[in-house]
Kinemage of the C-alpha trace (Angstrom):
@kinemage 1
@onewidth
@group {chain A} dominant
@subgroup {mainchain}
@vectorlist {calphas} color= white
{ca unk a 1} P 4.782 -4.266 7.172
{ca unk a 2} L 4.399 -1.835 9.816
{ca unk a 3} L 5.333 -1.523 13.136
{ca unk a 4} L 2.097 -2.519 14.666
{ca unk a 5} L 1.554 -5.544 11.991
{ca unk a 6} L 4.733 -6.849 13.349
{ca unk a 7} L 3.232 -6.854 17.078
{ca unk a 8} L 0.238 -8.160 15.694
{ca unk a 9} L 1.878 -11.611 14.484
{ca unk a 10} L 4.052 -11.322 17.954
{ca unk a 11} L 1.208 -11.412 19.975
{ca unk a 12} L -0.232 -13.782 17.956
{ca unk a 13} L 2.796 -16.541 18.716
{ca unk a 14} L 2.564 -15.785 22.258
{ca unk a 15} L 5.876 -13.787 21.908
{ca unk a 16} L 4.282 -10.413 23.601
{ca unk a 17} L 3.339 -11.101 26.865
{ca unk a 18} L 1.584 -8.995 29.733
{ca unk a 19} L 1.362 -8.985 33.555
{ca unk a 20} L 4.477 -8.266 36.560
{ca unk a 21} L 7.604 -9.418 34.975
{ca unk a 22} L 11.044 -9.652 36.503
{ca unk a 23} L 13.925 -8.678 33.693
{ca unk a 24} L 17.252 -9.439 33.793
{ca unk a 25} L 18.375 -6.030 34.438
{ca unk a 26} L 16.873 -6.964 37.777
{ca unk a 27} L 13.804 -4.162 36.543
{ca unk a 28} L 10.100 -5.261 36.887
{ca unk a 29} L 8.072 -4.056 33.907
{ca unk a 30} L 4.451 -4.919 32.719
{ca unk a 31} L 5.057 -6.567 29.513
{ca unk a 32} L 7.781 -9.132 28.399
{ca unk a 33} L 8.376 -9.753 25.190
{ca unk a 34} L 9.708 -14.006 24.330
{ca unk a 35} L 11.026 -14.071 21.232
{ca unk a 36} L 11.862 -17.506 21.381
{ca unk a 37} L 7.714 -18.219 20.909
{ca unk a 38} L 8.189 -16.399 17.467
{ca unk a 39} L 11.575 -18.301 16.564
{ca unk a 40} L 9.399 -21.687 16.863
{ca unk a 41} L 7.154 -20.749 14.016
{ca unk a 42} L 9.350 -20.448 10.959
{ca unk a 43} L 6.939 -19.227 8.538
{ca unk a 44} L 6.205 -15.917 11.221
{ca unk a 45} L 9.745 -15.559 12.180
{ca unk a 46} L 10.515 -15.511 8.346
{ca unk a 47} L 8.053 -12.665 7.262
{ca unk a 48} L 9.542 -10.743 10.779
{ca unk a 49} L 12.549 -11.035 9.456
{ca unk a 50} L 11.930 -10.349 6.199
{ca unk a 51} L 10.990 -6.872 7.406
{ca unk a 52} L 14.908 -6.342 9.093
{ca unk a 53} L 16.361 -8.164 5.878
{ca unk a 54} L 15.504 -5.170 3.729
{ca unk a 55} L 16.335 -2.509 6.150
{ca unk a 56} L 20.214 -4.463 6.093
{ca unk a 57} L 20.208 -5.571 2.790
{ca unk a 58} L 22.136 -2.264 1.664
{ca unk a 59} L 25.146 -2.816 4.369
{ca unk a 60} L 27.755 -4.753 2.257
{ca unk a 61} L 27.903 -7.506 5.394
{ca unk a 62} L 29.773 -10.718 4.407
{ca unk a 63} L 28.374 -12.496 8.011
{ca unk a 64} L 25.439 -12.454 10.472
{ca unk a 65} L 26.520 -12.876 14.304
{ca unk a 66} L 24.096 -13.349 16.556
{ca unk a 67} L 24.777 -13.256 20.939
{ca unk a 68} L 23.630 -16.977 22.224
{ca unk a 69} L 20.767 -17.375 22.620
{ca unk a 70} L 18.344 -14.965 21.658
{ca unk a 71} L 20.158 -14.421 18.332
{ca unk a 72} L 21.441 -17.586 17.236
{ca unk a 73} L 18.289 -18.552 15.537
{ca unk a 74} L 17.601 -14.376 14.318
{ca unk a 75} L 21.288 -14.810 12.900
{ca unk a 76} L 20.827 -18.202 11.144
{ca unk a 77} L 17.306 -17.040 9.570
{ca unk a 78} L 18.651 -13.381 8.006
{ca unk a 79} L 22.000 -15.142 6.871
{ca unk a 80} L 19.503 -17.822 4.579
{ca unk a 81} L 17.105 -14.111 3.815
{ca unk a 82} L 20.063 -12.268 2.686
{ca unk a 83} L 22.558 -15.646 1.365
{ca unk a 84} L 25.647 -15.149 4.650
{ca unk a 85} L 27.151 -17.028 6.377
{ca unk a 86} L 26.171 -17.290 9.686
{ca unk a 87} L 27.253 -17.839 13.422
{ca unk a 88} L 26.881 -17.375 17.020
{ca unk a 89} L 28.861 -15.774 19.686
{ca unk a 90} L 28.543 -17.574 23.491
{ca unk a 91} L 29.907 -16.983 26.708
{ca unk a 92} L 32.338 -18.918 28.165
{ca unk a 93} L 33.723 -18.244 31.455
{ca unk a 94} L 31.138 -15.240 31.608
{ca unk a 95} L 33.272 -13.988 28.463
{ca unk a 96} L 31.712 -13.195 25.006
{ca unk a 97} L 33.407 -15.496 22.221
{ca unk a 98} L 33.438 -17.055 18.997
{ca unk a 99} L 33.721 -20.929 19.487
{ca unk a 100} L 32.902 -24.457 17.781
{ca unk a 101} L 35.369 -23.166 14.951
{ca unk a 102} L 33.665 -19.968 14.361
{ca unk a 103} L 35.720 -17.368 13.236
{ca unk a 104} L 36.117 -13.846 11.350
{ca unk a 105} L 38.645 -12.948 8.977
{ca unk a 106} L 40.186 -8.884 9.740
{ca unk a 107} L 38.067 -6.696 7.367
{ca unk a 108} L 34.841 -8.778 7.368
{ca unk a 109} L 31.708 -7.064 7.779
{ca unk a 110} L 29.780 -8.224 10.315
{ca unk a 111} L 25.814 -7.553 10.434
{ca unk a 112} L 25.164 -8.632 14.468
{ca unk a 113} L 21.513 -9.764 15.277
{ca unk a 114} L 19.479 -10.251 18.273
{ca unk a 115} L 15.976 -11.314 18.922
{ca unk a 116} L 15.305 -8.406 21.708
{ca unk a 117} L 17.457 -5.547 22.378
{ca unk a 118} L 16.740 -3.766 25.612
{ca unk a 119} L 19.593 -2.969 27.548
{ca unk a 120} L 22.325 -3.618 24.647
{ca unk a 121} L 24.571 -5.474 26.816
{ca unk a 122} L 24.937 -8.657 24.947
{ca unk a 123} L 24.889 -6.748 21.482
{ca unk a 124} L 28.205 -4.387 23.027
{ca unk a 125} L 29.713 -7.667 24.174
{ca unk a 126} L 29.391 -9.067 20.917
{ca unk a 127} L 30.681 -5.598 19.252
{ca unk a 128} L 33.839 -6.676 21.150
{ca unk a 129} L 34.575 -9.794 20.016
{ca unk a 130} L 33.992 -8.994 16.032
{ca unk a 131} L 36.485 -5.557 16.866
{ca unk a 132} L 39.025 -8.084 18.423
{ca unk a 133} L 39.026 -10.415 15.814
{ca unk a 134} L 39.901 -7.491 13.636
{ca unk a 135} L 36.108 -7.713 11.461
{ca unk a 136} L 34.123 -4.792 10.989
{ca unk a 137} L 30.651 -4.460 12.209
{ca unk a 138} L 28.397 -2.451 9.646
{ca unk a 139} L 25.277 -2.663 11.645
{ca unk a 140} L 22.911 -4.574 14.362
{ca unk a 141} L 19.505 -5.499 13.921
{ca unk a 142} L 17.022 -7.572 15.961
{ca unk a 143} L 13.168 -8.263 16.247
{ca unk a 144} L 11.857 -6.149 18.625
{ca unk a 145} L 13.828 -2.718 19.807
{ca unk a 146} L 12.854 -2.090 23.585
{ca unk a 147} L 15.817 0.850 24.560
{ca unk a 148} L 14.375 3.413 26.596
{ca unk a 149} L 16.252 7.099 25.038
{ca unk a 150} L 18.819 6.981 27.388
{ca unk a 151} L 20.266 3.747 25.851
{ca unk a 152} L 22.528 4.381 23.249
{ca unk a 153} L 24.654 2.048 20.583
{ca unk a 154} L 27.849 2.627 18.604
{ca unk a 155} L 25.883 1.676 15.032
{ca unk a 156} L 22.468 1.545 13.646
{ca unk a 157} L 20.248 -0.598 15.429
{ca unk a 158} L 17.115 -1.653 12.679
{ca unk a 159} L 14.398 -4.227 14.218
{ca unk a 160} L 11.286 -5.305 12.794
{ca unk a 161} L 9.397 -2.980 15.283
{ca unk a 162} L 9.649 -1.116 18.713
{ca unk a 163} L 8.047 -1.120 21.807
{ca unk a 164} L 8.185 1.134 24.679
{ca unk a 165} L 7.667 -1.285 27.531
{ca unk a 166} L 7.889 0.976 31.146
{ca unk a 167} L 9.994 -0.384 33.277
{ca unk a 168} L 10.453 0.062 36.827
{ca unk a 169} L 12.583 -0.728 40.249
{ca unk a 170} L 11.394 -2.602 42.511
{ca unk a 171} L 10.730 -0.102 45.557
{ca unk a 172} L 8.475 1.957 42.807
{ca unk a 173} L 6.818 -0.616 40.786
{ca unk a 174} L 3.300 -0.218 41.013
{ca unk a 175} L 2.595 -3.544 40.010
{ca unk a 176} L 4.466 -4.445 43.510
{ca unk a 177} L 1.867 -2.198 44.964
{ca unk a 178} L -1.011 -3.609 43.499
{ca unk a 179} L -0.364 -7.561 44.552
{ca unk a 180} L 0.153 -8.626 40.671
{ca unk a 181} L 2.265 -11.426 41.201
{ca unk a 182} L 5.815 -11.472 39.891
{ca unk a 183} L 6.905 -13.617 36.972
{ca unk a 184} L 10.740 -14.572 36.060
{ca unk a 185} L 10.874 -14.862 32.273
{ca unk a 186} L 13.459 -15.203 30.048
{ca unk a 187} L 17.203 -16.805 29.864
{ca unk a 188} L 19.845 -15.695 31.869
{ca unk a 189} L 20.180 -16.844 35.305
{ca unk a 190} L 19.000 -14.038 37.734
{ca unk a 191} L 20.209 -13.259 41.228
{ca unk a 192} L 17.620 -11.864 43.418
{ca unk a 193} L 17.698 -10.259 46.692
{ca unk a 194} L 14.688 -9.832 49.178
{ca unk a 195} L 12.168 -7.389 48.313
């Protein structure tokens, strides 16, 4: 499956999504991309994900970890693909952990997932919490890979397929300019000051 099949079926679920988005990074961009409408179809998310399976297969990983939320359900569906164990870091007290009796043994290899990686911040936080626990991460995957160059991680990053979604600030977003009204997708709470 190539990279454009792969938008294809997101598209299809509703997961790609265009018009004047606010993103968490505070950004506007054009396009949005919901993973979460994917997730809800099982027999889509599977053959997404069947696509990132084989890419990891290779990587010797005893676990999947996926960041809550986008990756809980990304984590939970390549662990069954590729027979792991799997489990989901969370914040608590704006701190990335491992809770409800989740835990890593030192040496582990950990394979951590996501649904959309853009910005990388929940996949580093997550980095940080296998490293503490004394695991070893051997790679991260997710669905859709939307770094712009300049965004770099410590390991691999594989993904079912990647998108190059401009972003913007708000003072030069020409959405802005043109009236499109602005949208506020996604999951994390965002503080906004007047534009």
């Amino acid at each position: 499956m190539d990279n454009n099949a792969v938008l294809d079926i997101l598209r299809e679920c509703g997961s790609l999504l265009e018009g004047h988005f606010l993103l968490t990074s505070g950004k506007h961009s054009g396009a949005y991309c919901q993973c979460a409408r994917l997730l809800q179809h099982p027999v889509q998310a599977e053959t997404v994900l069947r696509k990132v399976a084989g890419q990891v297969r290779g990587l010797g990983a005893d676990v999947v970890v996926g960041p809550a939320l986008g990756g809980i359900v990304v984590a939970y569906e390549l662990g069954r693909q590729l027979g792991l164990r799997a489990m989901f870091a969370e914040r608590e007290n704006e701190m990335m952990t491992l809770r409800r009796g989740f835990a890593l043994k030192p040496g582990e290899k950990v394979l951590i997932s996501e649904d959309v990686v853009t910005t990388g911040k929940s996949t580093l936080e997550t980095i940080k919490v296998v490293e503490a626990m004394g695991a070893q991460v051997v790679g991260l995957c997710c669905v859709l890979d939307r770094r712009t160059p300049e965004v770099r991680l410590p390991y691999t990053l594989y993904s079912a397929a990647s998108l190059d979604i401009k972003t913007y600030t708000a003072e030069s977003c020409p959405l802005c300019d043109g009236g499109v009204e602005l949208m506020k997708p996604g999951s994390r709470k965002i503080e906004v000051s007047a534009m």
